[in-house]
C-alpha positions as CSV (number, residue, x, y, z in Angstrom):
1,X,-0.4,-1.7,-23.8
2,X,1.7,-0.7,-20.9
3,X,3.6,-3.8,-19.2
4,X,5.1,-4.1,-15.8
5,X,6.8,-6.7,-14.0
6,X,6.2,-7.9,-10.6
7,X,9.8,-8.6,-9.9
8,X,10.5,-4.2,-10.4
9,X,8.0,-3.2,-8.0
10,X,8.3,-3.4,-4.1
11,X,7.6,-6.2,-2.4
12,X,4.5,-5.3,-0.9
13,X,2.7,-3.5,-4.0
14,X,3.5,-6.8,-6.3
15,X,2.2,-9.3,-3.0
16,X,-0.8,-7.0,-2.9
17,X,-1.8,-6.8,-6.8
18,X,-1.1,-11.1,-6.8
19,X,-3.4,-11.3,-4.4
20,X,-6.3,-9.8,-6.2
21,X,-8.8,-12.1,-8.5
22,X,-10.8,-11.6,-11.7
23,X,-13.5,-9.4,-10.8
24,X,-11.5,-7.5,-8.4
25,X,-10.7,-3.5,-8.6
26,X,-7.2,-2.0,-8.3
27,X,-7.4,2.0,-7.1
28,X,-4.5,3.8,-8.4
29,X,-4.9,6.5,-5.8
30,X,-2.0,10.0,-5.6
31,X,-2.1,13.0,-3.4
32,X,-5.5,11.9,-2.4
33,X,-7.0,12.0,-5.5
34,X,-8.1,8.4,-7.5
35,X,-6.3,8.5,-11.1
36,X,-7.4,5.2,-12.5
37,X,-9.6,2.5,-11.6
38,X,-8.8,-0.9,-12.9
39,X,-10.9,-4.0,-13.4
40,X,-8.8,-7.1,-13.2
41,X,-9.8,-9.7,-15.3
42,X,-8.9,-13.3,-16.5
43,X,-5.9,-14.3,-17.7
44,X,-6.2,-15.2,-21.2
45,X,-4.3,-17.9,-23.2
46,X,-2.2,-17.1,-26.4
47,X,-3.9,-16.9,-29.5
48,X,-3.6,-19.4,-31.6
49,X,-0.8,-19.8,-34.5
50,X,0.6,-16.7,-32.6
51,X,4.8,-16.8,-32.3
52,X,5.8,-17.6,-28.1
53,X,7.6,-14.6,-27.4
54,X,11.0,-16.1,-26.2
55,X,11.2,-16.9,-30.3
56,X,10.6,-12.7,-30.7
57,X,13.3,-12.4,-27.8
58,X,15.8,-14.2,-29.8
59,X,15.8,-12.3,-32.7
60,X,15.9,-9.2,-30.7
61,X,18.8,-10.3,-28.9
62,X,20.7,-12.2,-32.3
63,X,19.8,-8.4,-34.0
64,X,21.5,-6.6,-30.9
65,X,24.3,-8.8,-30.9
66,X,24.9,-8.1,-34.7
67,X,24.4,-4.5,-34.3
68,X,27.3,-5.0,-31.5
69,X,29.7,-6.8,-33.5
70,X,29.3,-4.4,-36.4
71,X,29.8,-1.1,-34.4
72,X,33.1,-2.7,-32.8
């Protein structure tokens, strides 16, 4: 699954996708031509028993900084 963040697109594109509720369609349109149609739907909760991901963001970043300190 791809993932983008609001904050990295332009003002105006991430203000228009907020806006838009379950049910809704987003036209990704280029050159005039429509390259993908998406359904927005509702946001889900986390399954449960699954690990929050700031716990998978720790590890990545205690691995990095090992990684790091072994290199220099």
């Amino acid at each position: 699954m791809t993932r983008i963040d609001l904050d990295d697109l332009p003002p105006k594109v991430a203000k228009a996708i907020s806006a838009l509720a379950a049910g809704d369609e987003l036209l990704l349109v280029q050159s005039g031509a429509v390259v993908s149609r998406l359904r927005i739907a509702e946001a889900t909760a986390p399954a449960p028993g699954s690990p929050p991901e700031e716990a998978d963001m720790g590890e990545v970043l205690e691995h990095f900084r090992t990684m790091i300190e072994e290199e220099f």
